[in-house]
N, C-alpha and C positions, 0 to 999 in steps of 0.2 A: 661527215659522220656516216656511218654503217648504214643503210637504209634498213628501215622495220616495216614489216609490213603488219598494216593495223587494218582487222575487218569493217567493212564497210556497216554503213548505221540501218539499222530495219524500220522499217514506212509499218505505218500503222493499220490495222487490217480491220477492215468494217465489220459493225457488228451484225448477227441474223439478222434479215430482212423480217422474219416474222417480229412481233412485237406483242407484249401483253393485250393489248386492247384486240389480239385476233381472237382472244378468249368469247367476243360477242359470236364468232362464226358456231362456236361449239354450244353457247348458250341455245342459237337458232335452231341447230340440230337436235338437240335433245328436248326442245319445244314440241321438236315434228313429229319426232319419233313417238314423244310421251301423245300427242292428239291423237295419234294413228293408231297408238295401243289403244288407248280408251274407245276408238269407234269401234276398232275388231271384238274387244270382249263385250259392247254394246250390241252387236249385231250377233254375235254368237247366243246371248241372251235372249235374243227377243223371238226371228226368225219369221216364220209366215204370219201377219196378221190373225188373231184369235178367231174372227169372224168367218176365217176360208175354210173350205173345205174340198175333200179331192183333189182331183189334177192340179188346180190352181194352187192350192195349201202346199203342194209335192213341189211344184215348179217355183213357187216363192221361195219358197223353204231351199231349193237347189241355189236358188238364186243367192238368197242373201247369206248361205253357208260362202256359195265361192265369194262373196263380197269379201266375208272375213279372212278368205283366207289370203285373198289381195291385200287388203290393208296390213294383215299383221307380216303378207312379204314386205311390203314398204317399212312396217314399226320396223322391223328386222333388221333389214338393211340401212334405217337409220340410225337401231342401235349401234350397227357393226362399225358405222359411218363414224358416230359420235366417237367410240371408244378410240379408233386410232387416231382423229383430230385430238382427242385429248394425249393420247401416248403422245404425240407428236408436239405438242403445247408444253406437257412437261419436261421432255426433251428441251426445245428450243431457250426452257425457262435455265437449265441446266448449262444449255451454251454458254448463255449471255452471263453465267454467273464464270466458266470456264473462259470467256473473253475478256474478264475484267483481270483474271488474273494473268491471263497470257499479254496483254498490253500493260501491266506493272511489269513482268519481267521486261517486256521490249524498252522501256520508260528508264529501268536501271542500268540494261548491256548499254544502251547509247549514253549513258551518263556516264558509266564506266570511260566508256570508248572516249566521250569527250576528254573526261581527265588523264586517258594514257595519253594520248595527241597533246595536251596540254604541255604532260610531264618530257616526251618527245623532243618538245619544240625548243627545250632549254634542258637539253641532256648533252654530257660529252660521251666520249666514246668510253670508257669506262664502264658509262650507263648502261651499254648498249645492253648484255647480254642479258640481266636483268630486264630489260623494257621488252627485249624479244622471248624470255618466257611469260612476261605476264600477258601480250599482243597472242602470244599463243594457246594459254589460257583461257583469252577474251574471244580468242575464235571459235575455241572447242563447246564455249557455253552456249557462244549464238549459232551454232550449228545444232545441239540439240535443243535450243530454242526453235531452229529452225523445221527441227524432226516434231516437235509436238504443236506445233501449229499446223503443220502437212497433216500431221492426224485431227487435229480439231477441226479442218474442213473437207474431210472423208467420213468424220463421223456426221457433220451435219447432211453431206450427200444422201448417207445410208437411211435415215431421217427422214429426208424428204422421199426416198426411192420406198421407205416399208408404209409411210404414211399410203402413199399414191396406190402403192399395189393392192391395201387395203379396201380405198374406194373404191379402185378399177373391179373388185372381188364381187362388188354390190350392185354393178351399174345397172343390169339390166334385171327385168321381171324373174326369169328363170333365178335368175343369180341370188336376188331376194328372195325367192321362194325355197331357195336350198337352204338358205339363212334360218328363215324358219324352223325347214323342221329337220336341222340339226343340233348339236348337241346344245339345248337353251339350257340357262340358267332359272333353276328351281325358285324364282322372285318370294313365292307362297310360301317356302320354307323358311326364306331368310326373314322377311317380312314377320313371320309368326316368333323364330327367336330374339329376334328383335323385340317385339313388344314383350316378351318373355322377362326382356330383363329392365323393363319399368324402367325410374327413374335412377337408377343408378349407373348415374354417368360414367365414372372408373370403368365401368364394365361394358360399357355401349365404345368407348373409345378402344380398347382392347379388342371387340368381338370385330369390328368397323375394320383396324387395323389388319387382324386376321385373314379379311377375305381378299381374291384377287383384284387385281384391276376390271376384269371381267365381271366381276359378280357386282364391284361397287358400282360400274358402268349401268349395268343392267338394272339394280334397284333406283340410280339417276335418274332412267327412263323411267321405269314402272311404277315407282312408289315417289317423285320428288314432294310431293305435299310433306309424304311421314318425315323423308332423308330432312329436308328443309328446316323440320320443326322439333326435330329428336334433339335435346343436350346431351352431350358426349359427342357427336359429331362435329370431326372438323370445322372450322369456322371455312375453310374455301369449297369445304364439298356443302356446307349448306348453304352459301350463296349460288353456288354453280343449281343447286335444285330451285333455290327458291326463283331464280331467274329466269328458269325453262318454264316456272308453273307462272310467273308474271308472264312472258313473253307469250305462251300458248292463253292466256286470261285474254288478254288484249286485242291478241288478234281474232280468238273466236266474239270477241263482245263486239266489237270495232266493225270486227266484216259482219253481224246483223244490224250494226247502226247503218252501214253503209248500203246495206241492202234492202234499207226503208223501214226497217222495224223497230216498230219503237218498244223497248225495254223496258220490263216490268219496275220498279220500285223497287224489289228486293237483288233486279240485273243489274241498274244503274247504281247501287248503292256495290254492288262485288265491282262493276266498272270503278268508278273510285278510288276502293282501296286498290286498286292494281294499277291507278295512273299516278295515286300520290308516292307509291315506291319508287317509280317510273322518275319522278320527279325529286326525292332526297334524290337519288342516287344524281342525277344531273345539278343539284345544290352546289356538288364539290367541283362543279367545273364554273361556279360563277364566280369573279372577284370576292372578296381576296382569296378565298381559296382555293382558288384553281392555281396558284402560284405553290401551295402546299404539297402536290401531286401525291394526291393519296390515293391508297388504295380504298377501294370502297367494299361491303360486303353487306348482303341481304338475310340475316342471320334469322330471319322470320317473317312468314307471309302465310295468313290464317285470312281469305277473305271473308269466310262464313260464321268464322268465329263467333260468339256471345251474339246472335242474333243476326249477322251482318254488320257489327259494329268494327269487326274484324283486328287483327293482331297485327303486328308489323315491328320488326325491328334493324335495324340498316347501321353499321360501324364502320366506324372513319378511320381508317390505319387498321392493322390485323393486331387482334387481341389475343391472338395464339402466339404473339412472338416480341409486342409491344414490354417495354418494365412497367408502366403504369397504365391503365385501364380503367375507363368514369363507366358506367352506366348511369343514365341521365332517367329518370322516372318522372315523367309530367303527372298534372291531376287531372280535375273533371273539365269536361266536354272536350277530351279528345280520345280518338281512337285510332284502328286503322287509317282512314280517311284523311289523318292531320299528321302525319309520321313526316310529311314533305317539312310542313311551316317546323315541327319540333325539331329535325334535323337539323336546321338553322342552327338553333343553340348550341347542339352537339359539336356539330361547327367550328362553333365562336371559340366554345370551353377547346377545342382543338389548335386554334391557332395560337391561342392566347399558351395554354400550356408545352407548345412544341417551341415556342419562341427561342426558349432558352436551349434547343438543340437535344433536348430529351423522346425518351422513344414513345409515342403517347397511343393508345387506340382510342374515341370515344364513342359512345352506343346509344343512340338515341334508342328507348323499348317501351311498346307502348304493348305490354305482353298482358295484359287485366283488363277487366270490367271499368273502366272508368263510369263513372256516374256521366250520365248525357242525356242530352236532348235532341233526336233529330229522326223527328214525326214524319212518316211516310204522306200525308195530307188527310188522310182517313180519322174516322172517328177513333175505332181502337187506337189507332196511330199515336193519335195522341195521350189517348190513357198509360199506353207503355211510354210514351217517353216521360209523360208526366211520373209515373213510379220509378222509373230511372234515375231521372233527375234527384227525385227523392231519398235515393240512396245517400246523396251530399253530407248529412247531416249525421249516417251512419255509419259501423265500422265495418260495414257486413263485406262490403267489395274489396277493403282495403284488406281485411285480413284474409280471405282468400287470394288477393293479389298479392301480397307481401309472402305467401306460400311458394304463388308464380315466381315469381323474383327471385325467390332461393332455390328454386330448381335451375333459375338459368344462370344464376352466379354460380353453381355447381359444374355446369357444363363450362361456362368459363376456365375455373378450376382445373379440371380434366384436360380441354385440349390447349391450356398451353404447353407447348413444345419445352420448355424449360423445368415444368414442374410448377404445381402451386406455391411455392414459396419464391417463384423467380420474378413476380408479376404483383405488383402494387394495387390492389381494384379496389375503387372509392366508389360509393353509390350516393348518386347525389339525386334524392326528392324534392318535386316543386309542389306545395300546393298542397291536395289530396293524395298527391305524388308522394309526398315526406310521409302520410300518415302510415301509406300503403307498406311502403321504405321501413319506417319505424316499425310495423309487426314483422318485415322480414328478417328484421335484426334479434329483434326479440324472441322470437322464435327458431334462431339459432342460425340464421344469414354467415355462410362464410365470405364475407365482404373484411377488407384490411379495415375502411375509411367509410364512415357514414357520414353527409351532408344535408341537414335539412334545411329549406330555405320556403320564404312565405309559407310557413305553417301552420295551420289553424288545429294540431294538437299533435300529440307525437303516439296518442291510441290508448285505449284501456287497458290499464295493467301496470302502467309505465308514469310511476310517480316522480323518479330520477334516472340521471343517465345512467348510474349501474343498472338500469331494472334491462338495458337494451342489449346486454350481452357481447360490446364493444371494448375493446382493447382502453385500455385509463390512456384519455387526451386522444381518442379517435374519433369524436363525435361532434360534428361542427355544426353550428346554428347561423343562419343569416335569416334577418328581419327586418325591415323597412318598417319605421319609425310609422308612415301615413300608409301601408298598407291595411289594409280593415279584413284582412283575412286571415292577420295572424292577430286579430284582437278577441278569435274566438276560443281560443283555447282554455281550458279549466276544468276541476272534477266535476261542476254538476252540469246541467244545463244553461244554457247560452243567456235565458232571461231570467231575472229573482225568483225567488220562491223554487218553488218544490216539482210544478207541475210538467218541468220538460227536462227533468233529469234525465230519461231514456236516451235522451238524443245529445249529439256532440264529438268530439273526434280524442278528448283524450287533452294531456296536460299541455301547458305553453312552453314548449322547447327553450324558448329565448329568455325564459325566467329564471334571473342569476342564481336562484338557490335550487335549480333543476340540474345545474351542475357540469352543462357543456359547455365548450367554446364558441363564445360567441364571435362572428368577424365584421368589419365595419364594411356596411354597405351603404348605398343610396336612399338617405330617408324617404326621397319622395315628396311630390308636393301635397301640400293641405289642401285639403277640398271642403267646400259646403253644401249642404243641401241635395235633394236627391238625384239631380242631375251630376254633380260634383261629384258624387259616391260612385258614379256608373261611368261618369266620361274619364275620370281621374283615378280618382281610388282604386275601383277592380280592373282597371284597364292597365293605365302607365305606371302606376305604384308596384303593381303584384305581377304585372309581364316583366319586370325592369332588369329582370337581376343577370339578365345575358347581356345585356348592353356593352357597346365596349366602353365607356363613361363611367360604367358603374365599377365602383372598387369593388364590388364582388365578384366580380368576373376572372380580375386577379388574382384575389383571395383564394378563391375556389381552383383555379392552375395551380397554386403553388401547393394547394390541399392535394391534389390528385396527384400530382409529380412528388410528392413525399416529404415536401416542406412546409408541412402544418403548421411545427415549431417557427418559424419565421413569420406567421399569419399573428398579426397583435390581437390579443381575446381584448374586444369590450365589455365585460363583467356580465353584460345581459341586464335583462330591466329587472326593475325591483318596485314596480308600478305593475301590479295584476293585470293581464292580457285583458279582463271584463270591463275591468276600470275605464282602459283605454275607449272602448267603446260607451260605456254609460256616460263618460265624461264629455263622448262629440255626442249621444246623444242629447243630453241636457244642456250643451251650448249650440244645437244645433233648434232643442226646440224653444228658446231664448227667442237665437235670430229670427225663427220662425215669425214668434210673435210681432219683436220689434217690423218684421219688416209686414207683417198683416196689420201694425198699427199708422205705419209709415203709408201704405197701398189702401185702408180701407178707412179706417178711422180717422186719423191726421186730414184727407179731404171733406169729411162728415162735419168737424167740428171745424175748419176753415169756412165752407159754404154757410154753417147754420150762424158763425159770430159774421160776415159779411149781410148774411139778410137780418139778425137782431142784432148787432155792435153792443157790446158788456153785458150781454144774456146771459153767454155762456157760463156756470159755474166754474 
């Protein structure tokens, strides 16, 4: 037969060398850059010591002017540094999306090619000319297959050639110093319209989107606390800030630990909240989820926050681009400082709901006052933590955190990239966490899916689940049978009578005639006594509901990915959340006795019939 000539098969072309995780080189830089700015406008503030005077005051004063103006050639030149590592980042992020498609093409011409070869091999001559336009065909594809991968590795040349010339721009002191005081970016300006437009997120994402690469770069550097902690911002440009302002935390706290100083109480407690972010973020590289390969993001980092008790919130997958999105709300005694152990759950709720191959983000946010305890060792110390603590019982924190919460489900809102309607977002409260959760809904929370689970009330105001402002059948309750903290809930006060009405969190979510969906969880073991109540009960009863064991772990996956309807409702109890509790009380102070009759008595009247025999009455 006629020979064909059939194009040879194309080898698979490697992908950029660079790789997501170079993303840490850009984090490091915009750390340095942002410490280097803060010394410069520090030394430009202060100047000669107040004390000097004359010659000395003029030569300090020369002195620490050219200090600043050294360091801000360094901020300078880190900024300029930063900005083209990140041009360069999004680029190579751009390749790797243009390399996937360019190796499908290669993936189909070689399959093609197998099957003309195939059809070749049991062709007569008849076939021929037909087999030789389609071989020709099959040439002209892989030839301009060939032209646009020639250009896909000219464009990552150009790439690597504008990055490089950008540093080489910065290397030297002069070169930073031209940096400076050339044409900067007005930070003061942006930073002031910025806070101009408040909480409304729509418009922080639009104003954000507006500016250059330049401008966003440079508010990176200058302001990452604000960029960090603004909703309507990006969820990747608020992790790229809050990163720089962890990473710059660390090493200035770290290098005076190292340098023999020891750190005040209110240093050691900012050290903390900047080693437990440090630490979720490392969560998702431990079994089993590091098999998940997620993205991680630091959507909020407040160390100073409510005292030192500090903010923190870190999301697992991107919620700007995820169908379904948890926010996870814990309750009291956690704060910044505990964002590592809560991530865990975040986690858990992550694995468990990606199982099924859905696109999931979840959010550990620990964005409120939680009620706490953690006394600096001082007297005062303890008096505030003691009034802290005391907040437990009231709805004072919840409902200002249930405010926080709907500012940052707004900003959820805003930067998904699909639109608000393309993204599923479920809020799921634990604890204090649900009550906080329950005013954010009530007060007009745009959340799809509200979840309360161990709750000891769902807030004042909120007699049924229509009072919560939820979609009919978007309100789900999980309660552990032996939990004792959701045995608190009810309109008046916790004990009989009249005299502690003031205090308490609001009605029993899990009470069948309160009208949500309740889903079966892990009742939890019984416990007695008050060792029982503290080793058991508020320990493995009410931490339980992350477990993988626990059917609500389940439950709450299929809640978040949008299959409620599949979740079986348990009716909810029909036995008063107070009952629960009056009823271990009074068989708790039963046992009590029997067992002070058993320990004290039962040997009294043994010894007293052993020394009289039939005395006893």
């Amino acid at each position: 037969m006629t020979a064909i000539d059939v194009p040879a098969a194309r080898s698979a072309a490697p992908e950029p060398e660079v790789q997501p995780g170079a993303s840490a080189v850009l984090v490091d830089l915009r750390a340095a850059a942002a410490g280097a700015d803060d010394v410069a406008s520090w030394a430009r503030a202060h100047g000669a010591p107040d004390d000097w005077s004359g010659d000395a005051a003029e030569a300090a004063g020369h002195a620490v002017t050219r200090f600043a103006d050294d360091t801000a050639a360094v901020a300078a030149a880190l900024e300029k540094a930063s900005l083209a590592v990140d041009a360069y980042l999004t680029s190579m992020a751009q390749r790797r999306l243009e390399h996937v498609d360019l190796m499908e093409r290669r993936r189909s011409l070689n399959d093609d090619r197998q099957e003309l070869v195939g059809r070749i091999s049991g062709a007569t001559e008849a076939d021929v000319p037909q087999l030789r336009a389609d071989a020709a065909g099959l040439a002209g594809r892989m030839t301009a297959f060939d032209a646009d991968l020639q250009a896909w590795h000219d464009r990552i040349r150009r790439d690597e050639d504008t990055c490089m010339a950008a540093l080489r721009s910065v290397d030297t002191v002069a070169e930073g110093e031209r940096a400076a005081t050339g044409a900067l970016v007005d930070t003061a300006a942006l930073v002031e319209r910025l806070e101009r437009l408040g909480n409304d997120t729509d418009a922080v994402l639009a104003w954000w989107n507006r500016l250059s690469d330049a401008q966003r770069n440079a508010l990176l550097v200058s302001d990452p606390d604000l960029i960090g902690n603004t909703h309507g911002i990006p969820t990747g440009d608020r992790d790229e800030a809050n990163r720089a302002s962890v990473q710059r935390d660390l090493e200035l706290l770290l290098g005076r630990e190292e340098a023999g100083e020891e750190l005040s109480p209110e240093d050691a407690r900012w050290l903390e909240n900047a080693r437990s972010v440090e630490q979720a973020i490392a969560n998702a590289e431990r079994l089993p989820y590091s098999e998940l390969d997620l993205e991680v993001f630091v959507m909020a980092y407040q160390p100073h926050a409510f005292g030192g008790d500090g903010v923190a919130a870190v999301a697992f997958g991107n919620p700007d681009t995820a169908d379904h999105t948890a926010v996870y709300v814990p309750g009291i005694m956690n704060d910044g400082t505990t964002i590592d152990e809560n991530s865990l759950d975040a986690l858990a709720l992550h694995n468990q709901a990606s199982a099924g191959g859905s696109s999931v983000a979840t959010i550990a946010w620990i964005g409120y006052d939680s009620p706490n305890w953690n006394p600096d060792g001082s007297v005062l110390g303890y008096g505030e933590s003691a009034l802290d603590a005391g907040h437990t019982v009231t709805e004072a924190n919840a409902e200002h955190g249930g405010r926080l919460l709907s500012q940052f489900v707004d900003g959820l809102n805003s930067t998904h990239q699909g639109g608000a309607d393309a993204s599923h977002l479920t809020v799921i409260g634990h604890s204090y966490g649900s009550t906080t959760s329950a005013h954010g809904a009530a007060d007009g929370m745009d959340a799809d899916t509200l979840v309360l689970i161990g709750s000891p009330g769902a807030g004042g105001g909120v007699a049924h689940v229509s009072d919560l402002g939820m979609h009919e059948g978007q309100v789900f309750v999980g309660s552990a049978a032996h939990d004792p903290v959701t045995w608190l809930g009810g309109k008046d006060g916790v004990l009989p009578g009249t005299w502690d009405d003031g205090i308490g969190l609001g009605e029993d979510p899990s009470q069948a005639d309160f009208g949500a969906h309740n889903f079966e969880v892990d009742p939890g073991a019984a416990f007695e006594g008050p060792d029982g109540l503290v080793e058991v009960g508020l320990l493995d009863n009410h931490v339980s509901y992350f477990e993988e064991t626990n059917p609500a772990l389940a439950n709450m996956a299929d809640i978040v990915t949008g299959q409620g309807e599949d979740v079986a409702d348990t009716g909810g109890r029909d036995q008063d959340a107070r009952d629960h509790l009056y009823d271990w009380l009074g068989e708790e102070a039963v046992r009590q006795g029997e067992q002070a009759y058993d320990d004290i008595i039962a040997p009294v009247v043994e010894t007293f019939d052993d020394l009289w025999p039939g005395s006893w009455p």
